[in-house]
N, C-alpha and C positions, 0 to 999 in steps of 0.2 A: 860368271857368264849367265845362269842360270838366272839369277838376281836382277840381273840388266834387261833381260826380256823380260820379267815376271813385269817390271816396271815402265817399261815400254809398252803390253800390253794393257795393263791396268794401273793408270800411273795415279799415285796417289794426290786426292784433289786439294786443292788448295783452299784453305781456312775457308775464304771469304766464298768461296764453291756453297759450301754445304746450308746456308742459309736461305740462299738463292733456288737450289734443287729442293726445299724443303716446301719454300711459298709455289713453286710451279706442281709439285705435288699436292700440297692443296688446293691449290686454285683448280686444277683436274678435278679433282672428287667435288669441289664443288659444282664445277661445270654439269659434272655426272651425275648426282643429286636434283640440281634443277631441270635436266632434262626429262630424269628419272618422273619430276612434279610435275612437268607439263606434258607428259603422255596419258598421267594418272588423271589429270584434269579433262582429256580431251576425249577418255574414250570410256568417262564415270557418268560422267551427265550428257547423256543421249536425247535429244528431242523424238517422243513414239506417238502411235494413233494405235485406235482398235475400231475395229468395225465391225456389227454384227446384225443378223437378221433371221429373220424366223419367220414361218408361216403354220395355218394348222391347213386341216382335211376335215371335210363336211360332205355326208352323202345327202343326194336328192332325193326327193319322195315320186313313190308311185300311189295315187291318191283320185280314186273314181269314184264320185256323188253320183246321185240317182233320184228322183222324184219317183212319189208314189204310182204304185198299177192300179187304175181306179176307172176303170170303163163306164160309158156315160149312161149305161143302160145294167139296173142293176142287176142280178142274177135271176131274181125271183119275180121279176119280169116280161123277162125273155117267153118270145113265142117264136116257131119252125119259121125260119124266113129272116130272124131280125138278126143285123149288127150290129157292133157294138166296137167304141174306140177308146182306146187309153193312151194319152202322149204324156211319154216320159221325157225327162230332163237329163240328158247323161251329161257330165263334166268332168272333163281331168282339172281337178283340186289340186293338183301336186306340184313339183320343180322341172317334169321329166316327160320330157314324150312318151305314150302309153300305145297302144296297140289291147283291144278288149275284145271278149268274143261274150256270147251268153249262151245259157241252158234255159231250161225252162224242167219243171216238174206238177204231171197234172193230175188230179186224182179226182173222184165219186166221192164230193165230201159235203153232203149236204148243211150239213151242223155250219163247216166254214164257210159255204158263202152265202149263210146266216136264215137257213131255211129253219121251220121249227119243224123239231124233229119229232114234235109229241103228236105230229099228221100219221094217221097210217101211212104207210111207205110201203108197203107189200098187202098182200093178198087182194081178192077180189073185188073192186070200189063197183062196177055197173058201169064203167063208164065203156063206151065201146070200143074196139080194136076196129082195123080196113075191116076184116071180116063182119063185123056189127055183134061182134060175141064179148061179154066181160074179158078184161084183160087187166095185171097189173100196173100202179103207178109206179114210180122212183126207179124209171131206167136210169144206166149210165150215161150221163150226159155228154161226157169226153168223147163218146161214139158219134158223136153231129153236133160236136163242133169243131169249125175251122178256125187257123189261126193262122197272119202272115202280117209281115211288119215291113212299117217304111221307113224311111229317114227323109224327112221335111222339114221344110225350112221355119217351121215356126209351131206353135201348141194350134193355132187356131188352123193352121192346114190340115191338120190332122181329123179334122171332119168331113173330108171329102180328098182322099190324098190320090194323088195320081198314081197310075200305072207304071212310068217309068220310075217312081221313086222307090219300088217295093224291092226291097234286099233280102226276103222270106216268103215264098222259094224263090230262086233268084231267075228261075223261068218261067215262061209264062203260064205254067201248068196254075189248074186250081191248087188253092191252098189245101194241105192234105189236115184230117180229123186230127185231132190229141193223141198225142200217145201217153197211155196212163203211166205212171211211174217215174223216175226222177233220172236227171243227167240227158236230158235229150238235147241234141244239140237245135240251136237256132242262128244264130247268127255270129260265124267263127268258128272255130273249133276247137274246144278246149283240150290238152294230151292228158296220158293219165298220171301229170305232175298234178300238185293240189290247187297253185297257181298260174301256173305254165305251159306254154306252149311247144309244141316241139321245135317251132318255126313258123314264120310269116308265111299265111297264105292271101288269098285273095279275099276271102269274103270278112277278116279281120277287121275290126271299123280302129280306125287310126285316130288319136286328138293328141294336138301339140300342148305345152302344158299351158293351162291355163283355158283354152278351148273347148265349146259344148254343141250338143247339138243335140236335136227333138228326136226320137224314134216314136213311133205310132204304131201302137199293136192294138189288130183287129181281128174281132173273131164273128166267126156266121155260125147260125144255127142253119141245118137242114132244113129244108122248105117240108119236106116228107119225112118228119119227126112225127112220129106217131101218137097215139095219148102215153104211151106206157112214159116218157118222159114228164109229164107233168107233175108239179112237184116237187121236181128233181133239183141236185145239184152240183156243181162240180169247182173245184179247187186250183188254182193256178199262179206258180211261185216262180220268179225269175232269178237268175244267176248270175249276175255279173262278176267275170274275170278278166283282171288286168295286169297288163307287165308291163317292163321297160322295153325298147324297141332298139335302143343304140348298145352295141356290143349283144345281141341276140336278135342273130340271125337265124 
């Protein structure tokens, strides 16, 4: 009984069977092979790209020229009454809007503005004082004289520059004497950064890059300079300071 099912379930195949199930088996694995080849081919060679780009970083320049200070009337010159003009050239040289202010520093220096110094300079010359008595030569000269600056439209206006163009002092007051010693302000206001400002103000002179433009600085003697002046001389050094204006506010 046992034997009859055994053979009813798994009935033993016949001769001509086993050749047949041997090529259908291989014919599988081959089938399975070359699938195996054609996924190996379709997912080995890829068509790719690449693409790349780059950039750099370059800072701009803060970059202020200046013409010489050279008043048309020389120092050793000058008598009680006369003025005298110097037009400077300011330009942003640079890549960057600028915003500039200036000082000024003035001093009793007869030697620099080319007086000979082997003159007596002190004691009593005869020559007379208001009172008509001996009095000394080589006052400070920075005591009478005035200084006030314009901004004009060209070097030759600057011989005769109007009243509305004067940015020093910026009211109508007379121009005030020299102040001796260094860091005085003039036009701007510099902070006590070495460069820097604390912040825009108004009387700040602005140039876009590349932009110039004439200042005209003028200075008077005293019409009532007395003799003790004579002689004399005095020294006067400008300072220009400039920065960037965008992101400093």
């Amino acid at each position: 009984m046992d034997d009859l099912l055994q053979e009813m379930i798994d009935p033993t195949p016949e001769p001509g069977d086993r050749p047949r199930r041997r090529r259908l088996i291989a014919t599988i694995a081959i089938v399975g092979l070359a699938i195996v080849g054609i996924t190996s081919l379709t997912t080995g060679a890829l068509f790719t790209d690449r693409e790349q780009t780059d950039d750099g970083f370059k800072t701009g320049t803060v970059d202020l020229t200046t013409g010489q200070l050279k008043f048309t009337t020389t120092a050793g010159n000058m008598l009680p009454g006369d003025t005298t003009y110097s037009a400077i050239d300011v330009k942003n040289a640079g890549s960057l809007n600028l915003r500039y202010a200036v000082e000024y520093s003035a001093s009793n220096d007869p030697a620099a503005a080319g007086i000979d110094t082997g003159v007596e300079m002190s004691g009593t010359t005869g020559l007379p004082d208001d009172a008509g008595t001996g009095t000394e030569i080589g006052g400070d000269l920075t005591d009478v004289l005035h200084l006030s600056v314009y901004a004009v439209g060209s070097q030759s206006d600057c011989a005769a520059p109007a009243a509305s163009d004067r940015i020093y002092p910026a009211d109508t007051s007379a121009a005030p004497a020299l102040t001796a010693g260094s860091g005085n302000p003039l036009v701007g206001n510099k902070s006590e950064g070495q460069d820097a400002k604390a912040g825009a103000i108004a009387a700040d002179r602005v140039l876009g890059a590349g932009d110039a433009e004439v200042l005209c600085f003028v200075t008077t003697m005293d019409i009532d300079a007395g003799n003790k002046y004579q002689d004399s001389g005095a020294h006067l050094t400008l300072d220009f300071y400039a920065e960037q204006t965008a992101n400093n506010s």
